[in-house]
C-alpha positions as CSV (number, residue, x, y, z in Angstrom):
1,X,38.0,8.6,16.9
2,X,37.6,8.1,20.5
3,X,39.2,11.7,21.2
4,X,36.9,13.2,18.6
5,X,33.5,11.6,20.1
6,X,34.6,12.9,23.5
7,X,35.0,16.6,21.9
8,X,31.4,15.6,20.7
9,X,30.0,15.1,24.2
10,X,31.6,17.7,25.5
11,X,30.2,20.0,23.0
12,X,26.4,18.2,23.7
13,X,26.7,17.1,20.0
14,X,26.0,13.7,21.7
15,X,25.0,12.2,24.6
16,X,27.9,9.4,25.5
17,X,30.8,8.4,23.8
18,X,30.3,4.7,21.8
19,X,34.0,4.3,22.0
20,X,34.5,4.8,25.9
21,X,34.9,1.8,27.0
22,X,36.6,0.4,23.7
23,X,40.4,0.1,24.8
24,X,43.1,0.9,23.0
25,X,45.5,-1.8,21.5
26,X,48.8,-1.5,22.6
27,X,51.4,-1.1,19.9
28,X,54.4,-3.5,19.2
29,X,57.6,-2.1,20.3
30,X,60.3,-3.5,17.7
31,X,63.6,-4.6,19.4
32,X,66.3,-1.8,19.2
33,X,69.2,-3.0,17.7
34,X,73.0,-1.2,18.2
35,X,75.3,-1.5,15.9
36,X,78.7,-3.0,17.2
37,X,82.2,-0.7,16.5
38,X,83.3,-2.7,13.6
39,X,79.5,-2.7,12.2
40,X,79.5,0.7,12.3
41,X,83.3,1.3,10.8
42,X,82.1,-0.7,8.0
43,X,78.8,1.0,7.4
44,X,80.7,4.8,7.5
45,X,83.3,3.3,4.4
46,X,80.4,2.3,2.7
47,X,78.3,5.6,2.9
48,X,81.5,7.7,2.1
49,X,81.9,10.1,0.6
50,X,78.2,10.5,2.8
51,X,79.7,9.4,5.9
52,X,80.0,12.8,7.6
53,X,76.0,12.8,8.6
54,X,76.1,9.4,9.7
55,X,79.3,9.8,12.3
56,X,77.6,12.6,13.5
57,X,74.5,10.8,14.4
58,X,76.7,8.1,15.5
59,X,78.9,10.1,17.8
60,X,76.1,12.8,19.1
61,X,72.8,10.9,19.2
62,X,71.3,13.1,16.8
63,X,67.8,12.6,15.2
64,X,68.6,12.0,11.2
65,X,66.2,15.1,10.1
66,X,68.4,17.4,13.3
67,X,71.3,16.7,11.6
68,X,70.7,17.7,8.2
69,X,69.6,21.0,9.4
70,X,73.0,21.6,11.1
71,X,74.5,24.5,9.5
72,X,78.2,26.3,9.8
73,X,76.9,29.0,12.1
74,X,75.8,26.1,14.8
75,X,79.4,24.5,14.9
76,X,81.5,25.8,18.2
77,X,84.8,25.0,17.4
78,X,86.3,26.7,20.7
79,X,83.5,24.8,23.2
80,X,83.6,21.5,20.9
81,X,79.6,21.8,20.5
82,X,77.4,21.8,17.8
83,X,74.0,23.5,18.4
84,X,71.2,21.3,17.3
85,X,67.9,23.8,16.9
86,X,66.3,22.5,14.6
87,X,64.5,19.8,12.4
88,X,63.8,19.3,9.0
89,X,59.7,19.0,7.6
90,X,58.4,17.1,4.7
91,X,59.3,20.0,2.3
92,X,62.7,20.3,2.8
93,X,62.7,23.3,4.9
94,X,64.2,23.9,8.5
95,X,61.6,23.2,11.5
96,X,61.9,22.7,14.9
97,X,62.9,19.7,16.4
98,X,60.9,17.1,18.1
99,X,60.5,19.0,21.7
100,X,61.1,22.3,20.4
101,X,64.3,22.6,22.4
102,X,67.4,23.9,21.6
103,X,70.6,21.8,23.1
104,X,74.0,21.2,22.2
105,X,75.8,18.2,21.8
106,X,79.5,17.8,22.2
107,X,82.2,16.9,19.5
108,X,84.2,14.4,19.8
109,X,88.2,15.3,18.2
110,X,87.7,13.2,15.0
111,X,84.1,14.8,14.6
112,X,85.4,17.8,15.4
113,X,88.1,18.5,12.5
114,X,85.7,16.6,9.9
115,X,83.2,19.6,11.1
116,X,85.6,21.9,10.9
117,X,87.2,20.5,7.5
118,X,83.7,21.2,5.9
119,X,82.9,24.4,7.5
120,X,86.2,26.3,5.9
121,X,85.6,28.5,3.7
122,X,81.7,28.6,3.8
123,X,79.0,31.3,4.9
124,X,77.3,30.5,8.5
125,X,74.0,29.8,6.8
126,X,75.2,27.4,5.1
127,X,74.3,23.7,5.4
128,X,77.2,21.6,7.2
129,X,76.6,18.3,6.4
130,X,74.7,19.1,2.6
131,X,73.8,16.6,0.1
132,X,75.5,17.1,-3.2
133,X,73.3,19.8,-4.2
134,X,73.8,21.9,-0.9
135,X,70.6,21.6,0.3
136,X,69.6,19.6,3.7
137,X,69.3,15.8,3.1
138,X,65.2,15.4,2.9
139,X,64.2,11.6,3.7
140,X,63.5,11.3,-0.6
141,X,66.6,12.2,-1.1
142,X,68.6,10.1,2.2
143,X,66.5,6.8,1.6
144,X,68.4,5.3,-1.9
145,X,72.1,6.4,-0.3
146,X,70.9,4.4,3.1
147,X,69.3,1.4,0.7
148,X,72.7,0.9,-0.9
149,X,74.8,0.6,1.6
150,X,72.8,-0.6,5.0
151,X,73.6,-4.4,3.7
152,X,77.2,-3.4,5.6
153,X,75.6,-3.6,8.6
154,X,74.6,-6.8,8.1
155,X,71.1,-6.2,9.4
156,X,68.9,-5.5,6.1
157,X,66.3,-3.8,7.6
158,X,68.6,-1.8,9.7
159,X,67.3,1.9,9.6
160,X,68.4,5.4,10.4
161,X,66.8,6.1,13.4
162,X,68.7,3.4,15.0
163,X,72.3,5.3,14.5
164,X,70.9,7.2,17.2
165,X,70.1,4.3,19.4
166,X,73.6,3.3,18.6
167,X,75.3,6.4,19.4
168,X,73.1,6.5,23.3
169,X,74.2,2.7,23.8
170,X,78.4,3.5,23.6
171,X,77.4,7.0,26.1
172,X,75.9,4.2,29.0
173,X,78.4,1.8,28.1
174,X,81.3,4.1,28.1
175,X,79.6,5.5,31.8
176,X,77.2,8.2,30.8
177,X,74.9,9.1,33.9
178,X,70.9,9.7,33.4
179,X,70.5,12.8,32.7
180,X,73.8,13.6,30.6
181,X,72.1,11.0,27.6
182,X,68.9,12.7,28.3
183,X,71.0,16.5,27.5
184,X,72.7,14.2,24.4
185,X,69.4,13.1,23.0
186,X,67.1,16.0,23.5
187,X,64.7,14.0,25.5
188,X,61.6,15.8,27.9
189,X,62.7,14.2,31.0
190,X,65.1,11.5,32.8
191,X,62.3,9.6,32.8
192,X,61.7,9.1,29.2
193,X,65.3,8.4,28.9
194,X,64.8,5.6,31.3
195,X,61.8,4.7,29.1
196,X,63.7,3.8,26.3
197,X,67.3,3.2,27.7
198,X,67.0,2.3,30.6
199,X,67.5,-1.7,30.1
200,X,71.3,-0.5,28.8
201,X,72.3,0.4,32.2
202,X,70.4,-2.9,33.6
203,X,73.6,-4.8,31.6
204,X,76.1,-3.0,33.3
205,X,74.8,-3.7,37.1
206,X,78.0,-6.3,37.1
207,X,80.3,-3.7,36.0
208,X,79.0,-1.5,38.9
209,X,79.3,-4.7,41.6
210,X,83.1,-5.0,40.5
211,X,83.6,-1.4,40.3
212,X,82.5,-0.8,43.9
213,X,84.1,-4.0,45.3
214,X,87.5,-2.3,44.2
215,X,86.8,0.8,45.9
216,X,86.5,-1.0,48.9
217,X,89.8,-2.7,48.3
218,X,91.2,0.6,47.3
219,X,89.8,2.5,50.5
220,X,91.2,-0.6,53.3
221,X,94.5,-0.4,52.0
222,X,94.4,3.8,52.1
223,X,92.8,4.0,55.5
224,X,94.2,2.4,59.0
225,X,92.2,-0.3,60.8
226,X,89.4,1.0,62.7
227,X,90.0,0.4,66.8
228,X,87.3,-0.8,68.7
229,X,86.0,1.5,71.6
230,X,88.0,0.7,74.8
């Protein structure tokens, strides 16, 4: 509304904008939650035999509606990528994704021949990860599979979306730099990466203290004393 009233003044429609000074309430971020690796084991045997989309979000980052859209043709079994380029839209039908950017994400080797197990044999246009009808999983159709089984998680209200949270938290943990999540994910910038993630490498600040203490150790024991000038 306040956007709207300034396109009024703007167009001398009126003469100030009643909502100006009105500011906007911030909205409530809700926690991100990550699944832990036997949390997530036991989710993927109780989505089976749907479990394909739900590794792949789990081991690329993807966006739930990116995925679906995945077809045969995007899957580079020589490179170990998958191209993601594109979404899905309220009708079922391929869109882009959320920045409009094409990216690939690597496959890891147990993703990789469950990929290739389900692309043998089928056409390049075809859907890779299809829900029984062949078609790409719209949210109607993914919402009752996810409702069933999410109580594995142990978090009831545990939703999609956060797969992908999931799959960006084992990247920083395992040692992931900035900008090779930000490539995973599909995000603008570093810095919106940092937005959201950025905390995760704040609990690894230790790890880096003890990592570069034995360095240290590692380069005295490699290198001989210094001498002091004469």
């Amino acid at each position: 509304m306040k956007a709207l009233l300034e396109h009024a003044v703007e167009a001398t429609a009126i003469t100030a904008n009643p909502m100006q000074r009105i500011k906007r309430r911030k909205k409530r971020t809700k926690p991100r939650r990550y699944l832990t690796v036997a949390q997530a084991d036991a989710l993927l045997a109780a989505v089976a035999p749907h479990d394909l989309l739900v590794l792949f979000i789990l081991r690329t980052g993807a966006r739930r509606g990116e995925a679906a859209t995945v077809r045969v043709g995007d899957l580079d079994v020589r490179r170990q990528r998958v191209r993601i380029q594109s979404g899905i839209d309220s009708d079922g039908s391929d869109g882009d994704t959320k920045t409009g950017e094409h990216r690939d994400v690597p496959a890891s080797p147990d993703l990789l021949a469950r990929l290739r197990q389900a692309a043998a044999g089928r056409p390049r246009d075809a859907y890779l990860m299809p829900d029984p009808d062949g078609n790409a999983w719209t949210r109607h159709k993914w919402r009752p599979v996810w409702n069933r089984v999410r109580a594995a998680t142990g978090i009831p209200d545990f939703d999609t979306h956060e797969l992908r949270h999931t799959a960006v938290s084992w990247a920083i943990h395992a040692g992931a730099n900035i900008k090779t999540v930000q490539a995973m994910v599909g995000h603008a910038s570093a810095a919106m990466t940092l937005d959201v993630y950025g905390h995760l490498w704040d609990d690894d600040l230790d790890v880096v203290v003890s990592r570069v203490d034995e360095y240290l150790a590692e380069q005295r024991k490699a290198e001989p004393p210094h001498s002091p000038p004469e």
